[in-house]
C-alpha positions as CSV (number, residue, x, y, z in Angstrom):
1,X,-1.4,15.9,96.5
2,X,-1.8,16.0,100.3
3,X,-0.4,13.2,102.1
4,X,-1.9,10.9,104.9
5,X,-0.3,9.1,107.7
6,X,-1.4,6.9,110.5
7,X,1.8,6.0,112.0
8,X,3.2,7.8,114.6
9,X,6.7,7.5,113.9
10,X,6.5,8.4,110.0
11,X,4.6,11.2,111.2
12,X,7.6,12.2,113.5
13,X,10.2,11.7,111.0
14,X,8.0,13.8,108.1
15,X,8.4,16.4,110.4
16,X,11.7,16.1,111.4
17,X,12.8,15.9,108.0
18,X,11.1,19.2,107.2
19,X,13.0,21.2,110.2
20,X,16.3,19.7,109.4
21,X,15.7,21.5,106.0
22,X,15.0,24.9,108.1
23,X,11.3,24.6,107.4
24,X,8.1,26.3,109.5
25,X,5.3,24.0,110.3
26,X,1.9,24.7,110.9
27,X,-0.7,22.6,112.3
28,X,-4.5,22.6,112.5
29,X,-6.2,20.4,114.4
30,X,-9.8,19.2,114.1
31,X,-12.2,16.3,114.2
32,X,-12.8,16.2,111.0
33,X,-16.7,17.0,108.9
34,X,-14.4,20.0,107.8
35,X,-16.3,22.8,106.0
36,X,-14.6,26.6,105.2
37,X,-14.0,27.4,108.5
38,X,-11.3,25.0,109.1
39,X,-9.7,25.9,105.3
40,X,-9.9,29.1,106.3
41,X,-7.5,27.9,109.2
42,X,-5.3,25.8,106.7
43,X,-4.8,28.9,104.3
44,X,-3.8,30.9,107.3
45,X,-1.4,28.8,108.8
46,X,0.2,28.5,105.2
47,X,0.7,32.2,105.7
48,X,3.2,32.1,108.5
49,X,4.7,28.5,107.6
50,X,6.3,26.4,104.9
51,X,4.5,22.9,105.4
52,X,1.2,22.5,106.9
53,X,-0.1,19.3,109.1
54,X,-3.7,18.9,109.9
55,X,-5.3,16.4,112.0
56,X,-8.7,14.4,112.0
57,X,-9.3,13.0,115.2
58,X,-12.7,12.6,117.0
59,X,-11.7,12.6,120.6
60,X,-13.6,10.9,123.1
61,X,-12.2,12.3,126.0
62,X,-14.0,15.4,125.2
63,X,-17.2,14.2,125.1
64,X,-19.9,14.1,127.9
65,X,-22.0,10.4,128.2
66,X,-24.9,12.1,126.5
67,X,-23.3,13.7,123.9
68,X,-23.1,13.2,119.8
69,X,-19.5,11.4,120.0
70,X,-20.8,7.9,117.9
71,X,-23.1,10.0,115.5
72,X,-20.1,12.9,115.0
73,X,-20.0,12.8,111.2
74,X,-16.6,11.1,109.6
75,X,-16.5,12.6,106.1
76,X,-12.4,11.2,105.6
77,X,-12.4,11.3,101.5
78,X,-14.3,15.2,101.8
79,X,-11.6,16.4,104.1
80,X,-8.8,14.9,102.3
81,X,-9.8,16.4,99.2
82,X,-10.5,20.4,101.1
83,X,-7.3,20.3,103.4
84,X,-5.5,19.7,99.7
85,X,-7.1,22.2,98.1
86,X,-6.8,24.8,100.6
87,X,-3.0,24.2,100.9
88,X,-2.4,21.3,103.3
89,X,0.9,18.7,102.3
90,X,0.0,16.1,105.2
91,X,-3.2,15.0,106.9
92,X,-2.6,13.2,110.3
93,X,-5.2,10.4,111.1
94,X,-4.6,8.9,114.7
95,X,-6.3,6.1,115.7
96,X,-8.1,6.1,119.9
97,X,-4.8,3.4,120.1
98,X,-2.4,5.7,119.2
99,X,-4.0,8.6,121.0
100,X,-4.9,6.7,124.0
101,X,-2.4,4.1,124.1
102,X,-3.2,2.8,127.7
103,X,-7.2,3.3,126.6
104,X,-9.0,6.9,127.0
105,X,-10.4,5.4,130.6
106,X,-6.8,5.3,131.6
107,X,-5.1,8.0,130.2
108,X,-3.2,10.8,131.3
109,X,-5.3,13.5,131.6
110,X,-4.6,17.7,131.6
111,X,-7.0,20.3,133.3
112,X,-6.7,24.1,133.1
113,X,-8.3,25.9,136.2
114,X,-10.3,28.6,136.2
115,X,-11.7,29.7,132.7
116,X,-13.0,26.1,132.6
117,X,-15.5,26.7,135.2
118,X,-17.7,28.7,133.3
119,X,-19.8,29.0,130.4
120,X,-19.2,25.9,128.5
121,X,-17.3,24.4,131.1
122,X,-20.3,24.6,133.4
123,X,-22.5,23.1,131.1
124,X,-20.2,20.6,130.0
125,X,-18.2,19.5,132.8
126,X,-14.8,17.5,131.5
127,X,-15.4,18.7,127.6
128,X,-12.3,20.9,128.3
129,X,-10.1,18.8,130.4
130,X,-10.7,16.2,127.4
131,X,-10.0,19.3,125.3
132,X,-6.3,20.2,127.1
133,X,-5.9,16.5,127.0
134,X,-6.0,15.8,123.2
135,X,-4.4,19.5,122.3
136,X,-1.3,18.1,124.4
137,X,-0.6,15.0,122.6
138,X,-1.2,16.3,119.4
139,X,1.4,19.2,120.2
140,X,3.9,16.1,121.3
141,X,2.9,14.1,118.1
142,X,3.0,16.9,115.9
143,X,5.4,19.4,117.5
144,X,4.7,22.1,115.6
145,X,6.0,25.7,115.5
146,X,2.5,27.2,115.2
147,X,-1.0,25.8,115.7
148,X,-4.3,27.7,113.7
149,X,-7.4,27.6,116.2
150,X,-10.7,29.2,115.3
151,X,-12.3,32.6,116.8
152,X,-15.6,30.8,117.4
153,X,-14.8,28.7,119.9
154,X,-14.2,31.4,122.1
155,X,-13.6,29.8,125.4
156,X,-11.0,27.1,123.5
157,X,-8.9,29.0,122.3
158,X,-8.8,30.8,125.7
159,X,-8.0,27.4,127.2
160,X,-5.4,26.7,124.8
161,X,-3.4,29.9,125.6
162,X,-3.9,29.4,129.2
163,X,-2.4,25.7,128.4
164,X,0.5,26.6,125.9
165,X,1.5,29.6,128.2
166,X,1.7,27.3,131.7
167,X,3.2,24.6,130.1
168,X,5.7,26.5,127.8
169,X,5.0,24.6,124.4
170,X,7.2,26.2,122.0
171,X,3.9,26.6,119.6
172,X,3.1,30.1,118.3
173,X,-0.6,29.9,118.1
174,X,-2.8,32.1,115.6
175,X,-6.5,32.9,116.0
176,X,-8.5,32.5,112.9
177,X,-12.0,34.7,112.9
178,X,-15.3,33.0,112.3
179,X,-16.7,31.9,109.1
180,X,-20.1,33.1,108.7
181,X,-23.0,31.8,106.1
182,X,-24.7,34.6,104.0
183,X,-27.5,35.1,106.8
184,X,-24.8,35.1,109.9
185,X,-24.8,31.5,110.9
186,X,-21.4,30.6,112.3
187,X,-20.5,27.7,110.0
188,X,-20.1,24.3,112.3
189,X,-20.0,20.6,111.6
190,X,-23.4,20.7,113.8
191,X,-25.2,22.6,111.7
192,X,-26.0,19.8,109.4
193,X,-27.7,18.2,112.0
194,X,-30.4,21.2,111.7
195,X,-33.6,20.9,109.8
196,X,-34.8,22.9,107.4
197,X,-37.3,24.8,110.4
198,X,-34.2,24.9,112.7
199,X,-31.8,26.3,110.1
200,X,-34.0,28.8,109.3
201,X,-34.3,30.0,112.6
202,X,-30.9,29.5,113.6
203,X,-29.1,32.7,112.7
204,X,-31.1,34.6,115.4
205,X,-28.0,33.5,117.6
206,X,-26.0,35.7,115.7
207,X,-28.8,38.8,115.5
208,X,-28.8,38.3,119.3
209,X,-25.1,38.2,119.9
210,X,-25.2,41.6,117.7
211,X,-28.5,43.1,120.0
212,X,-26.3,42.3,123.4
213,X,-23.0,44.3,122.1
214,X,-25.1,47.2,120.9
215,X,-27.1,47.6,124.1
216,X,-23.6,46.8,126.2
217,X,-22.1,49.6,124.2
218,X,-25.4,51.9,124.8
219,X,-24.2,51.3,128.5
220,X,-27.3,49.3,129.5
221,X,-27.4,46.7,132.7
222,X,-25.9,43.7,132.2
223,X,-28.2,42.0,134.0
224,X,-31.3,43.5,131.7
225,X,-29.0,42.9,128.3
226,X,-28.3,39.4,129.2
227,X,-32.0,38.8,130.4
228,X,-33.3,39.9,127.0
229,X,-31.1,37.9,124.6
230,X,-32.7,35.0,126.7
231,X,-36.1,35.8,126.4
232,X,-35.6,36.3,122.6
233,X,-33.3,32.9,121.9
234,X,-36.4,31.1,123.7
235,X,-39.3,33.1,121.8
236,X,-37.6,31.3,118.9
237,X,-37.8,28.2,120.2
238,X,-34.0,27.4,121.6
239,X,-33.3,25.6,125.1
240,X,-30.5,28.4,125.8
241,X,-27.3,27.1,128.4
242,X,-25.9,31.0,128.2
243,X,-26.4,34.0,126.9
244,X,-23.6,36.4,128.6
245,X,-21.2,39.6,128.2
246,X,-17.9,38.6,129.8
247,X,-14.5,40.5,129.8
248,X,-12.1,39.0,127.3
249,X,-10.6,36.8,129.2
250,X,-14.0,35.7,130.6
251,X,-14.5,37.2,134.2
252,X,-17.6,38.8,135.0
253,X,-18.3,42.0,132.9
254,X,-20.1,43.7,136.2
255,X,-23.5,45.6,136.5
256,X,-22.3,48.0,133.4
257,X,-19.7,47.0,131.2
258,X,-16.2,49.0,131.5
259,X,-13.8,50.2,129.0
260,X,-12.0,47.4,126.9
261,X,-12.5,44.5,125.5
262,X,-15.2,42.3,125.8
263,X,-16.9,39.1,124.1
264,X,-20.9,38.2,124.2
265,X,-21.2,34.5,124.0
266,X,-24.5,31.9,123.2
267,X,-24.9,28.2,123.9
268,X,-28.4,27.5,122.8
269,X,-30.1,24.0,121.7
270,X,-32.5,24.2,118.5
271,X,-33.6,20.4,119.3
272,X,-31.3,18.2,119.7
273,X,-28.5,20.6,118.2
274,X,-26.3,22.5,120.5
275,X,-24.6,25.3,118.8
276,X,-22.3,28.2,120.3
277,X,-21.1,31.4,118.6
278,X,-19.2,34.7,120.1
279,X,-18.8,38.5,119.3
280,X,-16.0,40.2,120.3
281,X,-16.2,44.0,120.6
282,X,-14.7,46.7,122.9
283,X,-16.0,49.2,124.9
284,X,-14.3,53.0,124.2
285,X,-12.6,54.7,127.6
């Protein structure tokens, strides 16, 4: 039976109570919709720790004024009912006050430089210093000794590193890979939001994320690899934001990608639906 709080100092003493018994906590954090991706993240936190916390919270400060923040699906009763089934023994519900307690418009906000001018952060400009922002507090709230965080957001999970490193959280944090449908689709809360033309034509995202790391590894132009996963995201009907090989710790890849790792990323629109996947793959010496 998973248990749910809303107060920030039962929270606090849950957790205290559990390290004063020499226990390992993990934590996952998500706005909620949850589908097997995020259990995925529960069960491996569970791995490496002896009580799990997860979060639902639909942060504000992460989205832009024309973005999906008052139609982001709550599905409270669905997640309960998954994070207990996939191992979790407390669900953390924060309300905006307890977040935000001076209001979102006033708060205190965190910014990582650098691999949040690019890609995503380009596109979205503030999604990741609303991102930093809401990591941080839950990190205070929580204070965990590890923190679960998914593969597909790529450029996240790099911001998180960047943000846990720089401002010495004691948090270990694991990466969990991405959950895929049958036909490739990374799964996403957004993906509901798809219909039933979209979602059919919505794992060429994946097919073209798996065209750009074969002809990067063939040693083709970046230029003319990145060029053509464009041109076939739009035959398809997507308003594409990116379609890009980057380095894995997302500087430019160059003319012809190098030995090591490397990641080829999408942000593509199928209507009104933005969705973003990643494949990581390395390049031999």
């Amino acid at each position: 039976m998973i248990e749910t709080l809303g107060e920030l100092g039962v929270l606090r003493a849950r957790v205290a109570g559990w390290k004063r018994d020499g226990l390992r906590v993990g934590f996952v954090p998500t706005m909620g919709n949850l589908h097997a991706g995020h259990f995925s993240l529960v069960r491996l936190a569970r791995q490496h720790a002896d009580r799990v916390v997860a979060s639902v919270f639909v942060n504000p400060t992460q989205f832009g004024p024309n973005e999906d923040y008052a139609r982001y699906p709550r599905t409270p009763e669905h997640d309960a009912a998954g994070l207990a089934a996939a191992g979790c023994d407390l669900l953390w519900l924060p309300t905006v006050e307890t977040m935000y307690p001076y209001g979102a418009d006033r708060a205190v906000h965190m910014r990582v430089p650098g691999i949040t001018d690019v890609l995503d952060g380009a596109h979205r400009p503030g999604h990741f210093d609303g991102v930093a922002t809401v990591v941080s507090r839950l990190f205070n709230q929580v204070q965990p000794d590890l923190a679960a965080f998914g593969r597909k957001d790529y450029q996240q999970l790099a911001v998180i590193r960047y943000l846990v490193r720089d401002l010495a959280f004691p948090v270990e944090l694991l990466a969990g890979e991405t959950e895929r449908e049958a036909d490739g689709l990374a799964m996403s809360s957004r993906n509901q939001y798809l219909d039933a033309a979209q979602r059919a034509v919505a794992p060429e995202i994946y097919r073209a994320l798996l065209a750009m790391r074969d002809a990067a590894l063939a040693g083709r132009e970046m230029a003319e690899v990145e060029a053509e996963a464009l041109q076939r995201l739009q035959r398809h009907g997507f308003d594409v934001d990116y379609a890009q090989v980057r380095r894995a710790d997302l500087s430019d890849a160059g003319a012809t990608a190098t030995a090591g790792p490397h990641v080829a990323l999408v942000a593509a629109r199928l209507g009104g639906t933005r969705l973003i996947d990643n494949l990581e793959f390395a390049i031999g010496a």
